[in-house]
C-alpha positions as a printed Julia matrix, in Angstrom:
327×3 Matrix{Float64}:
   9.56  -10.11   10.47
  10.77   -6.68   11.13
   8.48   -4.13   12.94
   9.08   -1.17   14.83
   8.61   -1.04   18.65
   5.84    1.48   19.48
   7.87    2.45   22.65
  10.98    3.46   20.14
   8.47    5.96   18.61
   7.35    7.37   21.64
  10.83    7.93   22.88
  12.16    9.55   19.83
  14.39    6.76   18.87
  13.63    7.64   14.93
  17.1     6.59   13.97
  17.88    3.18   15.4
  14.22    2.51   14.47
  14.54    3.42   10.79
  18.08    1.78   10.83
  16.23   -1.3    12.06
  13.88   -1.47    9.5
  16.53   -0.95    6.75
  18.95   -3.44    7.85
  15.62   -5.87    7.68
  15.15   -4.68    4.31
  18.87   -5.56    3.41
  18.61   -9.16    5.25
  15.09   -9.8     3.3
  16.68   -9.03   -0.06
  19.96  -11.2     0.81
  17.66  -14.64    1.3
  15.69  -14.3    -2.05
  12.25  -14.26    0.15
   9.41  -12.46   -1.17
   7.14  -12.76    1.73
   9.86  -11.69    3.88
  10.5    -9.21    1.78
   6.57   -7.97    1.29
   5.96   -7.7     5.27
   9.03   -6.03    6.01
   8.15   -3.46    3.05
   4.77   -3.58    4.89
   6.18   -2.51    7.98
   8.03    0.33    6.74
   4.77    1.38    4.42
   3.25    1.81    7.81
   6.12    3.46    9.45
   6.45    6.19    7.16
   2.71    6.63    6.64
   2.88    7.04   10.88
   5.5     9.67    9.77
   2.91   11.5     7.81
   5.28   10.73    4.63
   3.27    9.27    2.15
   5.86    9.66   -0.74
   7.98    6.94    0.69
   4.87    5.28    2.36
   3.94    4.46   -1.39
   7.36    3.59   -2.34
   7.31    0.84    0.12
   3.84   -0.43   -0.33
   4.29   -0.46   -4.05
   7.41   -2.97   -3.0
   5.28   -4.74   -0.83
   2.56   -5.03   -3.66
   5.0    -6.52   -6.22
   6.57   -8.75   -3.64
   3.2   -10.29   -2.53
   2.71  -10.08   -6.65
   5.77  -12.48   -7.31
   4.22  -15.38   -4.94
   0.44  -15.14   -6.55
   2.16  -15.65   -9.85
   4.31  -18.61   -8.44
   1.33  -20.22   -6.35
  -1.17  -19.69   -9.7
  -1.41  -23.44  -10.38
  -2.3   -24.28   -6.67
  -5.63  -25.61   -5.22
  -7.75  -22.34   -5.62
  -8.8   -22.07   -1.99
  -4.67  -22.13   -1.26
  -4.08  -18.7    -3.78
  -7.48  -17.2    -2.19
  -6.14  -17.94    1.18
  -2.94  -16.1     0.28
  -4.58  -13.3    -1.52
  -6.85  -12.68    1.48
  -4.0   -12.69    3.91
  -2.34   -9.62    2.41
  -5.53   -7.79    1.43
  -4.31   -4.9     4.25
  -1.29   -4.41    2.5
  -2.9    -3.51   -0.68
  -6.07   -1.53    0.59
  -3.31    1.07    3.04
  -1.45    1.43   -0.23
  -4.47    2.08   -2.35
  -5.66    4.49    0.18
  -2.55    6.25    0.23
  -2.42    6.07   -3.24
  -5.93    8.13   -3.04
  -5.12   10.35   -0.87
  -2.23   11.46   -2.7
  -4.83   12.17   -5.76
  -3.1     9.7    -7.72
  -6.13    7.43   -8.25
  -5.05    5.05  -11.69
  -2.65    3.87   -9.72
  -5.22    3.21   -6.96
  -7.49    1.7    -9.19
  -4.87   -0.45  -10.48
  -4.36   -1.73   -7.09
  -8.28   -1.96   -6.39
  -7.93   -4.47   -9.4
  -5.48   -6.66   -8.19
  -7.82   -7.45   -5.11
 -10.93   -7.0    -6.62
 -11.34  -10.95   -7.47
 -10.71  -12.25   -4.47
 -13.05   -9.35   -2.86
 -15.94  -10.24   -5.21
 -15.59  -13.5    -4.29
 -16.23  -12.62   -1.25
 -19.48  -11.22   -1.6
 -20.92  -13.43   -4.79
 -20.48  -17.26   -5.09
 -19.05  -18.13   -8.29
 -17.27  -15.59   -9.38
 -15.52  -15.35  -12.06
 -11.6   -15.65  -12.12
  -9.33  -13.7   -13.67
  -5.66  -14.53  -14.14
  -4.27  -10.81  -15.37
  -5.42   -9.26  -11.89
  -3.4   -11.79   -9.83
  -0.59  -12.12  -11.53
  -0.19   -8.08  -12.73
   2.79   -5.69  -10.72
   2.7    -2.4   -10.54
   4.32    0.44  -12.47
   7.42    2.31  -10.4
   7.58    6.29  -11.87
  12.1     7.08  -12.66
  12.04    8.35   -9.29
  11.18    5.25   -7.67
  13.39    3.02   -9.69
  16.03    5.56   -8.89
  14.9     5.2    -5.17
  15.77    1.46   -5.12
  18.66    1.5    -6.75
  19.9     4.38   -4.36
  18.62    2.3    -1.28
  22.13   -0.1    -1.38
  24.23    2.76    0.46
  21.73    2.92    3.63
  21.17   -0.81    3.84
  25.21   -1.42    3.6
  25.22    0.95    6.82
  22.46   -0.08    8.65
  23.39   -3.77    8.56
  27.13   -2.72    9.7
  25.05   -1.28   12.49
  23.02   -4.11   13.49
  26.71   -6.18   14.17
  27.65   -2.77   16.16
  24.17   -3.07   18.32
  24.66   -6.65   18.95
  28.11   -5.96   20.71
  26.78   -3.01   22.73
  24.33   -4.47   23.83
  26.66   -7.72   25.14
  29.41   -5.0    26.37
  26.03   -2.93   28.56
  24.38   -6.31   29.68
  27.71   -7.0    31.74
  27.58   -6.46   35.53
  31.13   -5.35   35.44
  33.48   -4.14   32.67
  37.25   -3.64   32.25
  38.46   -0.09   31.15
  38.98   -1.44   28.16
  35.38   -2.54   27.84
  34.28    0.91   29.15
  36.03    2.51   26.47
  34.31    0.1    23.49
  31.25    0.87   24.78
  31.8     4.5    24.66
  33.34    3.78   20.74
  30.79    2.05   19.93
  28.09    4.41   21.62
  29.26    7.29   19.15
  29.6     5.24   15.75
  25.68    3.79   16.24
  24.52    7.02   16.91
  26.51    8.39   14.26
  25.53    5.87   11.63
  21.92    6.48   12.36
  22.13    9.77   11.63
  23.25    8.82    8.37
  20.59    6.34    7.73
  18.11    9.04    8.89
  20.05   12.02    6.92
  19.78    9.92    3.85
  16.19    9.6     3.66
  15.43   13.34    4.52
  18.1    14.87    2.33
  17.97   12.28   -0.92
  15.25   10.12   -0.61
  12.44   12.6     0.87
  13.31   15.44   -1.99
  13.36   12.51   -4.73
   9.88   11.23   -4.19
   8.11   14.45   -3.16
   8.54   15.97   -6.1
   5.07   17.39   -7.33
   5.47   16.33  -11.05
   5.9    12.99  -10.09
   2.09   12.21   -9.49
   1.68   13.39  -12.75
   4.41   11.1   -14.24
   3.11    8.07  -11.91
  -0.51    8.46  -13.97
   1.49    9.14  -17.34
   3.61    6.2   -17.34
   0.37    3.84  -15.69
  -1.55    5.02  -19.08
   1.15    4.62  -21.85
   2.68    1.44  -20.26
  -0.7    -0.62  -19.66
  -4.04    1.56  -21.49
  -5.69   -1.77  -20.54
  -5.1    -1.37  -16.52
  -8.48    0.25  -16.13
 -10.91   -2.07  -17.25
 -13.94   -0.44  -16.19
 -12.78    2.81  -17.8
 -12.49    0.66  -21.23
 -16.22   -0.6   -20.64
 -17.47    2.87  -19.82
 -15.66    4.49  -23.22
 -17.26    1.2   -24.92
 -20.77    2.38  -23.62
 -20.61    5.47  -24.67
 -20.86    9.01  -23.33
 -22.14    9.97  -19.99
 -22.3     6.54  -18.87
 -19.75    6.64  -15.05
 -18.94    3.99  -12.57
 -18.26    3.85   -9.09
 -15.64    2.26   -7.67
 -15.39    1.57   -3.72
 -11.88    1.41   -2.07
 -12.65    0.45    1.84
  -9.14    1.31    4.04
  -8.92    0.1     7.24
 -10.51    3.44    8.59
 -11.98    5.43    5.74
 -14.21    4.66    3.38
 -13.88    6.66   -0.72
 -15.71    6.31   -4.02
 -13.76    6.53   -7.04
 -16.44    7.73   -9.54
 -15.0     6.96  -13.26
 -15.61    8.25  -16.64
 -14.08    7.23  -19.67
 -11.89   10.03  -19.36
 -11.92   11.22  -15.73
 -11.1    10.24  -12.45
 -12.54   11.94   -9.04
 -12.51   10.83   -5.54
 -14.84   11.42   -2.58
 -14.62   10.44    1.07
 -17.63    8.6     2.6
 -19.16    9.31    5.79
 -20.02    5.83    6.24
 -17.04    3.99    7.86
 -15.63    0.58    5.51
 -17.32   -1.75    8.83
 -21.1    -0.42    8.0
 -20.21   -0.16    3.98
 -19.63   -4.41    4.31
 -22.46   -4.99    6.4
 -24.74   -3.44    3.92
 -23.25   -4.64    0.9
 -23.6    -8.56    2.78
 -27.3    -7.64    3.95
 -28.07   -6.78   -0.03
 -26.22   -9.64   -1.0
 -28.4   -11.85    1.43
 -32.03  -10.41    0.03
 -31.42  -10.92   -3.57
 -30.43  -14.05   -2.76
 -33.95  -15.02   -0.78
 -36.69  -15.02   -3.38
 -38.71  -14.25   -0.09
 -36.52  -11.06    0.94
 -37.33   -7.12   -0.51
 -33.55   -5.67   -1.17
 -35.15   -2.37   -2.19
 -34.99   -1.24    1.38
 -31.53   -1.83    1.97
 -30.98   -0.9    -1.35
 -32.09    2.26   -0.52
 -29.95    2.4     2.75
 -26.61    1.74    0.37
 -27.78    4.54   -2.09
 -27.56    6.82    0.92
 -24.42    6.23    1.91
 -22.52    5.41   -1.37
 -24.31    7.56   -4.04
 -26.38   10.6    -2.22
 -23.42   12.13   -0.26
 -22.22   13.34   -4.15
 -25.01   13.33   -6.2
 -24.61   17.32   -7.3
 -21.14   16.3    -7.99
 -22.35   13.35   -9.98
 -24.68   15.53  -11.62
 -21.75   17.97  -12.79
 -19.3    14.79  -14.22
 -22.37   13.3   -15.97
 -22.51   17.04  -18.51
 -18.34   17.32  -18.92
 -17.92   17.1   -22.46
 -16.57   14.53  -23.44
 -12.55   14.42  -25.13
């Protein structure tokens, strides 16, 4: 598995680091492995999220999504606890790249990747629950941009795996306690085409790939396409329009530091961040769970406690969405 060194970061190595990670990438896609393949696009989710990029941060989790996708559709006719196992395994992946997704405002998507996790999550919390094949087995929707993206992503990996073969020899030539002139001067070749190719690798992302998926109209064409390709994605927005108006639901995405509440209409989307953290949203979710399930247990009072932090923190706001008019 590729991942970048923390020490590479701190030094300002952002070249041979990205270079690393792309020549990964290449290897991953030469062996046909889609786990490979989903933790390397992990990896580089993270790094560019660390690079306060989320356009290509999204990119890459979306990858790692559809990768991690593939195998739940391939593994859907093992032993149940074997596909829950897996699905629980990657659950970080999808809950950075639903975050991400919110923060960038562009919350179908988000939803859409609540959804795929959502089973496995209820499960979780409720005994018995339901299955439900379309969520495990559904990939997400890449906007032009991003399909352009991948297919644009050949030229850097071609480089960055010459690169790799050029690293491996420098490093052999440096590791020797004495060198010939000849050596010396390979070493000083070599020196200047690495650092030269990862300029390239790095000048690529900022001067294609960066402008490419930045592009402000893309959000709007991420949401577009999500609602003309697949109406069905959000199924809870379906149930609300199917209840009628005014009737919302709130969905609860729980990152890895942040907690937000997707409230839903059958029209409308809107996010809000939580002040309770996702550790003290699962506690009292489980503590609810365990008092309906004791017939001697009151779950009013915790109840109560998960109204506060889930529902009161926007309850003007809720107030506002409930009298939109509806389309």
């Amino acid at each position: 598995m590729s991942s970048v060194a923390p020490t590479a970061r701190e030094m300002g190595d952002i070249g041979s680091a990205l270079r690393n990670e792309v020549a990964a990438m290449s290897l991953a896609k030469s062996v046909g492995d889609p786990d490979l393949q989903g933790r390397i696009y992990t990896s580089l989710m993270r790094y560019f999220r660390e690079l306060q990029r989320p356009e290509l941060a999204i990119f890459f989790g979306m990858d790692a999504v559809n990768s991690f996708q593939q195998i739940r559709t391939n593994i859907f006719g093992l032993a149940k606890d074997v596909q829950a196992g897996f699905a629980q395994s990657k659950s970080s992946t999808y809950r950075e790249l639903a975050e991400l997704l919110v923060q960038s405002d562009r919350l179908g998507e988000a939803e859409q990747v609540i959804d795929l996790l959502k089973e496995e999550e209820l499960k979780e919390l409720v005994r018995g629950a339901p299955s439900n094949t379309a969520a495990k087995v559904e990939p997400l929707i890449l906007t032009e941009a991003q399909q352009k993206t991948q297919r644009e992503l050949a030229a850097p990996e071609k480089t960055a795996a010459a690169l790799t073969g050029l690293s491996l020899e420098y490093a052999a030539l440096q590791a020797k306690a004495t060198r010939t002139y000849e050596e010396d001067a390979r070493l000083k070749t070599l020196d200047a085409q690495i650092e030269a190719g990862n300029g390239e690798v790095s000048d690529f992302f900022k001067k294609r790939i960066y402008p490419e998926l930045a592009q402000k109209g893309d959000i709007k064409d991420a949401n577009d396409l999500l609602s003309r390709a697949k109406a069905e994605v959000s199924h809870l927005q379906n149930t609300l329009a199917d209840l009628g108006p005014r009737v919302m639901g709130i969905r609860l995405l729980l990152g890895e530091e942040n907690a937000y509440a997707i409230v839903v209409t059958a029209h409308t989307r809107e996010k809000f961040e939580l002040k309770a953290t996702p550790a003290e949203l699962r506690s009292k979710v489980l503590q609810v769970r365990d008092d309906l399930r004791s017939s001697s247990s009151d779950p009013k009072p915790h109840l109560a406690e998960l109204y506060a932090m889930v529902v009161a923190p926007f309850e003007k706001e809720l107030k506002v969405l409930e009298h939109i008019p509806t389309a």
